[in-house]
C-alpha positions in Angstrom: 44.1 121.9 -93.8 44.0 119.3 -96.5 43.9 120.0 -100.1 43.7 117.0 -102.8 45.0 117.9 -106.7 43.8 116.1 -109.5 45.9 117.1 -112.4 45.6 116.9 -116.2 48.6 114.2 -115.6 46.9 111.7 -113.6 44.3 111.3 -115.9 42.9 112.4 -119.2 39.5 113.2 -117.9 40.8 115.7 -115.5 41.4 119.6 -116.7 43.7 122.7 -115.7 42.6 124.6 -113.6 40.7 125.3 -110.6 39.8 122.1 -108.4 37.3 119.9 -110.0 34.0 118.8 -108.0 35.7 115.6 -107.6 38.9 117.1 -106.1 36.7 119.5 -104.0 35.1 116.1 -103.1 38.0 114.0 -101.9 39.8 117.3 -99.9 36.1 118.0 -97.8 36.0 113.8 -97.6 39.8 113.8 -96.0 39.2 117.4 -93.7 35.9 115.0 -92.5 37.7 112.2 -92.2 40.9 113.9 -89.7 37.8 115.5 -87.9 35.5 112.5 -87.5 38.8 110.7 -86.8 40.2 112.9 -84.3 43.6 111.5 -85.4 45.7 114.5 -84.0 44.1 116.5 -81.6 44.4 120.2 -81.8 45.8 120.9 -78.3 48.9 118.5 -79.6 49.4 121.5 -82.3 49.1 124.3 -79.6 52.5 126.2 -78.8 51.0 128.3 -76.6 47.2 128.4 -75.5 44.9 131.4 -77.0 48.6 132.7 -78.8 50.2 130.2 -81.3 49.8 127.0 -82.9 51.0 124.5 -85.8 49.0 125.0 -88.7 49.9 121.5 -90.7 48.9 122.0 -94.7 49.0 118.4 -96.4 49.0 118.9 -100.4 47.7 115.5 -101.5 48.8 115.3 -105.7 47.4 112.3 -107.0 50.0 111.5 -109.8 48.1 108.1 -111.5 44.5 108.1 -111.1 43.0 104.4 -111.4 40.1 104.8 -109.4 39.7 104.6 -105.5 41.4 108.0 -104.8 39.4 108.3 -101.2 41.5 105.2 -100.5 45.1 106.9 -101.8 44.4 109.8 -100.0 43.7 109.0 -96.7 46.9 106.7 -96.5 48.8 109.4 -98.1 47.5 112.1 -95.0 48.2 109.1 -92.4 51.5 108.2 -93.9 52.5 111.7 -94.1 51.5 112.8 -90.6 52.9 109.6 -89.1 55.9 110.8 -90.3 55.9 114.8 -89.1 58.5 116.3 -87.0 57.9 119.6 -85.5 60.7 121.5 -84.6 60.5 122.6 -80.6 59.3 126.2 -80.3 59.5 128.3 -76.8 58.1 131.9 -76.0 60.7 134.2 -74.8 59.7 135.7 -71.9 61.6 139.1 -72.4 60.5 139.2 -76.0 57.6 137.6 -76.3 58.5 135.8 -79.7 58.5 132.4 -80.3 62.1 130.9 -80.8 62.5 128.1 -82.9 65.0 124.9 -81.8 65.3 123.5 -85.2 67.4 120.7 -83.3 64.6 119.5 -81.3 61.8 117.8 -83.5 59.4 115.5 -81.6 57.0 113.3 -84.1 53.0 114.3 -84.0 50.6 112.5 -81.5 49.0 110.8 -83.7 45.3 109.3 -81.7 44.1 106.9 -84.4 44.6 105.3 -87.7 41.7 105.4 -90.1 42.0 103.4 -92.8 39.3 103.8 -95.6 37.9 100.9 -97.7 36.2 101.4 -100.6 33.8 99.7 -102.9 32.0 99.2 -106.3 28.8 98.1 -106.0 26.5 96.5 -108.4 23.0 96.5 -108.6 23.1 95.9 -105.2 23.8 92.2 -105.5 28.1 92.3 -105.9 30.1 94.4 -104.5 34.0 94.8 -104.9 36.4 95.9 -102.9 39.3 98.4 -104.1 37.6 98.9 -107.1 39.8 100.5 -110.3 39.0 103.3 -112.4 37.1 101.4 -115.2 35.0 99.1 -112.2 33.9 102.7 -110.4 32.7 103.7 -113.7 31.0 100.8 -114.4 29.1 100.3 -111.0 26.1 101.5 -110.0 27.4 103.1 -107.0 30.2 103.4 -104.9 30.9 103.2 -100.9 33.8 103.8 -98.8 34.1 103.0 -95.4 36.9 104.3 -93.2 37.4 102.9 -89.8 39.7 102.9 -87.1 41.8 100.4 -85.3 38.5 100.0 -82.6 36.3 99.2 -85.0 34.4 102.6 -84.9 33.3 103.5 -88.2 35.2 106.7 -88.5 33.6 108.3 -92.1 31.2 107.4 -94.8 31.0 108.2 -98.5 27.9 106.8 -100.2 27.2 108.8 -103.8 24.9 107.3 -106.3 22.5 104.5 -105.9 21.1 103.6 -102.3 22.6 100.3 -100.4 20.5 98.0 -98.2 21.4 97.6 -94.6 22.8 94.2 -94.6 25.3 94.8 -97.8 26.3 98.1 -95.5 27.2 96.4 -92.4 29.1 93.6 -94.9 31.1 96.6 -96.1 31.4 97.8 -92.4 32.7 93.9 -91.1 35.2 93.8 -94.5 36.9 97.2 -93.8 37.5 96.3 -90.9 39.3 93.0 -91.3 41.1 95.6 -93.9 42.4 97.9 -91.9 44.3 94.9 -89.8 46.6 94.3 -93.0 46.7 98.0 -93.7 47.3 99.4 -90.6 50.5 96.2 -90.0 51.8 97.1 -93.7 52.0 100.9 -92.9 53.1 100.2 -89.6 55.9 98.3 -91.3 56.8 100.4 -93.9 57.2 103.8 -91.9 59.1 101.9 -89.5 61.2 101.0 -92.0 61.9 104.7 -93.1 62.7 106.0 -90.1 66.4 106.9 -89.1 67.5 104.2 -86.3 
């Protein structure tokens, strides 16, 4: 169940409050992207069929907000989930209650690793890619693109102006070359923090 915050202290034009259309916008954006994805599947969270399950909550708080917050998030839920352990739980037969081995953890399953690329586009002539606060406001439309590490577009985000068919499947080729470096830098830096 994702959730994204945009406080008052990431940026100015954000209020107190309840969510914002553009925080209810990233969270349904990232829910769509996990489904679409189907980076954990939801038999790896059963405990025990038709009785219990993990219910994973990931609070995404943007704390600086410089534009491109579809891209933040979704490496903040893949980062975060890449790094999950669950502790072991068992049903006890006589009881019939779950029993928690908080010394067994076991890392999620995870299927796939979108990566999502966005970009600023420009009267349909420029586009750029990782656009920051001031370029998205600019533009006459932004695009992200998340993919996985197939190839297979995963998610689309397209609001404002439309975008021809051969600047989409440009956008399409360059997230994909992106998600090579992003996926080997993630890859790097979560194997980094994990214990040896």
């Amino acid at each position: 169940v994702p959730n994204v915050d945009l406080p008052p202290l990431c940026s100015s034009r954000f209020r107190s409050g309840p969510p914002g259309e553009e925080a209810q916008v990233a969270s349904q954006f990232i829910a769509d992207v996990i489904e679409n994805s189907q980076i954990i599947q939801k038999e790896d969270l059963c405990i025990s069929p038709g009785k219990l399950s993990w219910v994973l909550y990931c609070d995404i708080i943007c704390l600086d907000y410089d534009g491109n917050i579809l891209d933040a998030c979704t490496f903040a839920l893949l980062a975060a989930l890449k790094n999950v352990q669950l502790p072991e739980v068992t049903i006890n037969e006589e009881t019939a209650l779950a029993e928690v081995n908080l010394k067994k953890k076991s890392y999620l399953n995870i299927r796939t690793h979108p990566v999502a690329t966005s970009f600023a586009v420009f009267d349909d002539t420029l586009l750029i890619v990782d656009p920051t606060g001031e370029e998205e406001h600019l533009a006459t439309g932004t695009l992200t693109v998340v993919m996985d590490e197939e190839g297979k577009l995963c998610c689309l985000h397209k609001p404002g102006t439309g975008l021809t068919g051969a600047k989409l499947q440009d956008c399409m080729s360059r997230a994909v070359t992106r998600h090579k470096e992003v996926k080997t830098l993630m890859d790097e830096v979560i194997k980094s923090m994990k214990p040896k």
